[in-house]
C-alpha positions in Angstrom: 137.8 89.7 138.2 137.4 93.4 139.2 137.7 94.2 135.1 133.6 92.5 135.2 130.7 94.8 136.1 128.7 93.2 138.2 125.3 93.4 136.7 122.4 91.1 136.1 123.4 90.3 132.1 127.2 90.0 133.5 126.0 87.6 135.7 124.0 85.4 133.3 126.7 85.1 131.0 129.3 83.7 133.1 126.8 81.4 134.9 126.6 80.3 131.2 130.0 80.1 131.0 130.8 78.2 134.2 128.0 75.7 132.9 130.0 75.2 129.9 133.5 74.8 132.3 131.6 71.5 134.2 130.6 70.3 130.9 133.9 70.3 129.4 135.5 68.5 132.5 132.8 66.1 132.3 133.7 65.4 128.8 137.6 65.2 130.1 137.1 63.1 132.6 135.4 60.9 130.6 138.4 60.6 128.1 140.5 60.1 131.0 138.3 57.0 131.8 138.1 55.9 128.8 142.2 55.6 128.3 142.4 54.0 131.9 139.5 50.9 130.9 141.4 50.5 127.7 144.4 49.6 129.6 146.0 52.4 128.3 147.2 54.7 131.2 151.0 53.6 131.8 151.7 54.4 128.4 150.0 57.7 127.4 151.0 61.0 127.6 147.5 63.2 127.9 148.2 66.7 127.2 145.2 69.3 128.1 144.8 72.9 127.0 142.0 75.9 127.8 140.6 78.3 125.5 140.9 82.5 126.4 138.0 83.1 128.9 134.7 86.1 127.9 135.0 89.1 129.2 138.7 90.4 128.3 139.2 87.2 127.1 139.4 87.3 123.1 141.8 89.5 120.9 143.5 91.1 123.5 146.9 90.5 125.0 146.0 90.8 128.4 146.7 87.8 131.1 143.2 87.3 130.8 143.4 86.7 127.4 147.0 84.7 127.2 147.4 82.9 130.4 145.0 79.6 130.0 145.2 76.2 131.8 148.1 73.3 130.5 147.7 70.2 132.2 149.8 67.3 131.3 149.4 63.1 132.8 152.1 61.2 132.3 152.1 58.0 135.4 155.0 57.2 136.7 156.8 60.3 135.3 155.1 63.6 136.2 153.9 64.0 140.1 150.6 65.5 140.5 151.0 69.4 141.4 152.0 72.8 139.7 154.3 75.1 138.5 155.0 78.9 137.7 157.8 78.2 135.3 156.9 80.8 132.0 155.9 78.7 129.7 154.2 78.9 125.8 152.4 77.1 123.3 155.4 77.3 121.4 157.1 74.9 123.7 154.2 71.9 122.9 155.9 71.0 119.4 159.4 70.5 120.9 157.7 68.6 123.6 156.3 66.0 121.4 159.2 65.4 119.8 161.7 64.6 122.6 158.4 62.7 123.8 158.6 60.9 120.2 162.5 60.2 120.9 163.4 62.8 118.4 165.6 66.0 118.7 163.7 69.5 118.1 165.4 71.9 114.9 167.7 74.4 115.7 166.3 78.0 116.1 163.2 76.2 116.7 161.0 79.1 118.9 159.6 76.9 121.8 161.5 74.7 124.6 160.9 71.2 125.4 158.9 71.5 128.8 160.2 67.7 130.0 162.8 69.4 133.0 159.8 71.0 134.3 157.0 68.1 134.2 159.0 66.0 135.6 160.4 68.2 138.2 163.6 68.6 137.3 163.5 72.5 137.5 161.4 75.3 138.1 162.4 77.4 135.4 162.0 77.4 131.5 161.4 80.9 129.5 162.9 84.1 131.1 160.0 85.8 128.9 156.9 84.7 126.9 155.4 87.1 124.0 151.9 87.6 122.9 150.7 89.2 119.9 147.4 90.5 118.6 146.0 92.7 115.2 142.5 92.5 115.8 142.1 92.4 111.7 140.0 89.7 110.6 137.8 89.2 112.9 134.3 89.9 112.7 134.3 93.3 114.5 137.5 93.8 112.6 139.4 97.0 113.2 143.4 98.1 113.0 145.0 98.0 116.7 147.8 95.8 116.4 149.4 94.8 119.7 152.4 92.8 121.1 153.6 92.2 124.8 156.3 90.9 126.5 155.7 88.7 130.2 158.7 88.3 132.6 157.0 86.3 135.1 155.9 89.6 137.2 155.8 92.7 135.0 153.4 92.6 131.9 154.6 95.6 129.1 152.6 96.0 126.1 152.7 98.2 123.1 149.7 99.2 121.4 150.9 100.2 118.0 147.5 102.5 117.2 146.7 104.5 120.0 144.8 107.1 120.3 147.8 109.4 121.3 149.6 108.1 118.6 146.7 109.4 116.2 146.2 112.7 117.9 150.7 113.4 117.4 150.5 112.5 114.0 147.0 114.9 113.4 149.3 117.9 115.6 152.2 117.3 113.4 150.1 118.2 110.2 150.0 114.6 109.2 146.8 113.3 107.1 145.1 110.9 109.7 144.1 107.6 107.8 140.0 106.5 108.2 140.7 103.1 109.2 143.4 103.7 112.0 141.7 106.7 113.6 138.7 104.5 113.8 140.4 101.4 115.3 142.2 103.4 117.9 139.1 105.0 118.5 137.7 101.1 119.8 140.5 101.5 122.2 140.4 105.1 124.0 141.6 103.6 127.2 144.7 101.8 126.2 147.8 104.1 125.4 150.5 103.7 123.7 152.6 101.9 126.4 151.1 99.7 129.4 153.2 97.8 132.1 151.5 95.9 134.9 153.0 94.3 137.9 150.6 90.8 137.8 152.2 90.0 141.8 150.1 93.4 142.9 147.7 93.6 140.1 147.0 90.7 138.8 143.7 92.0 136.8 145.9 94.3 135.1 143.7 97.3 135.8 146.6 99.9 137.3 148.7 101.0 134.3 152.1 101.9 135.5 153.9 102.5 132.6 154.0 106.2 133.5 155.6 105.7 137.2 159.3 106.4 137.7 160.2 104.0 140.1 159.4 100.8 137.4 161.2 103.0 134.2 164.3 100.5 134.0 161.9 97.4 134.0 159.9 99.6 131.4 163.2 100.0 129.4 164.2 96.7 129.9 161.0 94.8 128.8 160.4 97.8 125.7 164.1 96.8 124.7 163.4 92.8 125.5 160.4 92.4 123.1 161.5 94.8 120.5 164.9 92.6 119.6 162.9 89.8 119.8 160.0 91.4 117.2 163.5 91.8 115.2 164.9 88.0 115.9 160.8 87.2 114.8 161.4 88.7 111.5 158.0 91.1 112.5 157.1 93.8 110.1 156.4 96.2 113.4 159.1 97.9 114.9 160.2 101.0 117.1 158.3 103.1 114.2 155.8 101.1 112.9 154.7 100.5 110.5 150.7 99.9 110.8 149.3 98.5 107.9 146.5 96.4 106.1 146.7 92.7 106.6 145.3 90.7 103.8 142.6 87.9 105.4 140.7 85.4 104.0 137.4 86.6 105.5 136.2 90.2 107.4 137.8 92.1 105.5 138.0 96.1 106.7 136.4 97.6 103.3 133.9 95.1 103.1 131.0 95.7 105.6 128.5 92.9 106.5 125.3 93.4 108.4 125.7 90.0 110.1 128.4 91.4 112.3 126.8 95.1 112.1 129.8 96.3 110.6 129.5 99.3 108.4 131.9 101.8 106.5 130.9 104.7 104.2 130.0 103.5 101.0 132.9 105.3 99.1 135.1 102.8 100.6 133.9 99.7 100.2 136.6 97.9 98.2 139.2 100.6 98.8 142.0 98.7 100.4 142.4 96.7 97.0 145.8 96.2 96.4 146.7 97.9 99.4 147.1 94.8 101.7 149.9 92.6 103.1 149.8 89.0 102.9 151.1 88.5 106.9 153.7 85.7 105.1 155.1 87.6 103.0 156.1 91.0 105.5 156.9 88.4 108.6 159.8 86.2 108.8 163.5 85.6 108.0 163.7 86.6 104.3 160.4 89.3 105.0 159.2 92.1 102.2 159.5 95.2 103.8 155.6 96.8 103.5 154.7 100.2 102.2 151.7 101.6 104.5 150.9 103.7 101.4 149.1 107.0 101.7 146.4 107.5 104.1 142.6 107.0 103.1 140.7 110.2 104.1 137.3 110.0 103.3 137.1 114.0 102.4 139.5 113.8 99.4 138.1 110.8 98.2 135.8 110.9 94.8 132.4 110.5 95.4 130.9 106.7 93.5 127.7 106.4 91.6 124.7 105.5 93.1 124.4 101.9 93.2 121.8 100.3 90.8 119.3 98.2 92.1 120.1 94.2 92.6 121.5 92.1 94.8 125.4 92.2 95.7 126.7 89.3 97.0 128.0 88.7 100.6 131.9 89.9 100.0 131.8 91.4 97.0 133.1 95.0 96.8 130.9 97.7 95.2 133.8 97.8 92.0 133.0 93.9 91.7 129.7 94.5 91.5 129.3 97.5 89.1 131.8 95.5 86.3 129.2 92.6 87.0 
């Protein structure tokens, strides 16, 4: 992939990581076996799914991220081959339950991907979405992203770029700590980026800017934003960016594990101040108040903390009442 540098670490890691692709198909093949000695073969459906790959691999919403291997065996019904229909993990629960003899829900997100295993077409989705926040995770920041695939052209909004941070500072706007920082992770992705995967399919050669592809621009930008709407998705043509409650790595808590560090005046700072992702997503969502920006010049200086020890998690308020 011409995203990897090709240096001595680089290439230790993914002989590492190829190491750990022939152990896992071992360890499948052996399962495989095991069905077929147990006389089970006619009558199982195996299903088989990869995990993101390392470099650009994890929280992003690139192809190298989103597009993983989906293998299914079924004998007798599905011929030995492969396909370029669009498809999602969205589609496995409808799967299993035609499989099971049921009927999926109405409204249900994913498609039953039957016609295609079993070669009765070559299509399915017309487009498949990916999302991404990159809260909660241990080198948590705010860059919430979400992208829409047609097959060929990959569009992608980046919800806290850098430009987006520098308009709102030329506008006179107070620039929040946390945003300017995430984008700051991210100074090479703008606010838009469309790829054509046929020609580029490392996604390296941003085109979102070139003339000649501004009605596919238009038409993916207008594709995924009515189906953010149909997803009941707190983000929108204007926003807006906000907190996201977690249950671990939190933004105002640093942790030395993960070498993640924040001024001390803001430990604890976003209390109150975050969304629980269930409650400003879906049909009957809250709509969420970003609040105002945390700048760390207005904010009060805090007392020096006293001596002790202060528990992994706990926030410098928890552990001053304590």
């Amino acid at each position: 992939q011409s995203f990897i540098e090709d240096t001595p670490n680089a290439r230790l890691s993914y002989a590492r990581y190829y190491q750990s692709i022939v152990e896992k198909e071992k360890e499948f093949d052996a399962v495989l076996k095991m069905i077929d000695q147990h006389g089970l073969r006619d009558n199982t459906v195996v299903f088989y799914s990869d995990d993101h790959g390392g470099k650009r691999g994890k929280f992003t919403v690139y192809d190298s991220g989103l597009n993983v291997a989906f293998m299914v065996r079924w004998p007798g019904k599905i011929k030995p081959g492969r396909t370029d229909a669009l498809a999602s993990f969205t589609d496995f629960v409808p799967t299993a339950i035609e499989l099971a003899g049921g009927t999926a829900p109405q409204g249900i997100d994913g498609m039953s991907l039957l016609p295609v295993l079993c070669g009765k077409t070559e299509k399915h989705h017309d487009h498949v979405y990916g999302v991404h926040h990159n809260q909660g995770i241990q080198q948590r920041h705010v860059f919430p992203q979400r992208s829409v695939h047609d097959g060929r052209y990959h569009y992608i909004v980046n919800f806290n770029s850098v430009a987006k941070i520098e308009r709102d500072r030329a506008a006179g706007r107070a620039i929040d700590y946390f945003f300017e920082r995430g984008a700051s992770k991210h100074p090479g992705q703008p606010e838009e980026e469309l790829y054509d995967t046929q020609a580029d399919p490392d996604e390296t050669v941003n085109i979102a800017g070139q003339e000649q592809v501004a009605a596919v621009k238009a038409r993916l930008r207008t594709q995924l934003f009515q189906w953010l709407e149909k997803q009941g998705d707190y983000l929108g043509e204007d926003g807006p960016v906000i907190f996201l409650q977690g249950r671990q790595h939190e933004l105002d808590e640093p942790n030395k594990r993960f070498r993640y560090n924040i001024p001390e005046e803001l430990v604890g700072i976003l209390e109150g101040r975050k969304h629980d992702p269930h409650v400003v997503t879906g049909e009957n969502r809250e709509v969420p108040n970003p609040g105002n920006p945390i700048v760390l010049g207005d904010l009060p200086k805090k007392a020096v903390r006293p001596s002790g020890d202060k528990k992994p998690g706990m926030t410098l308020k928890q552990f001053l009442e304590n």
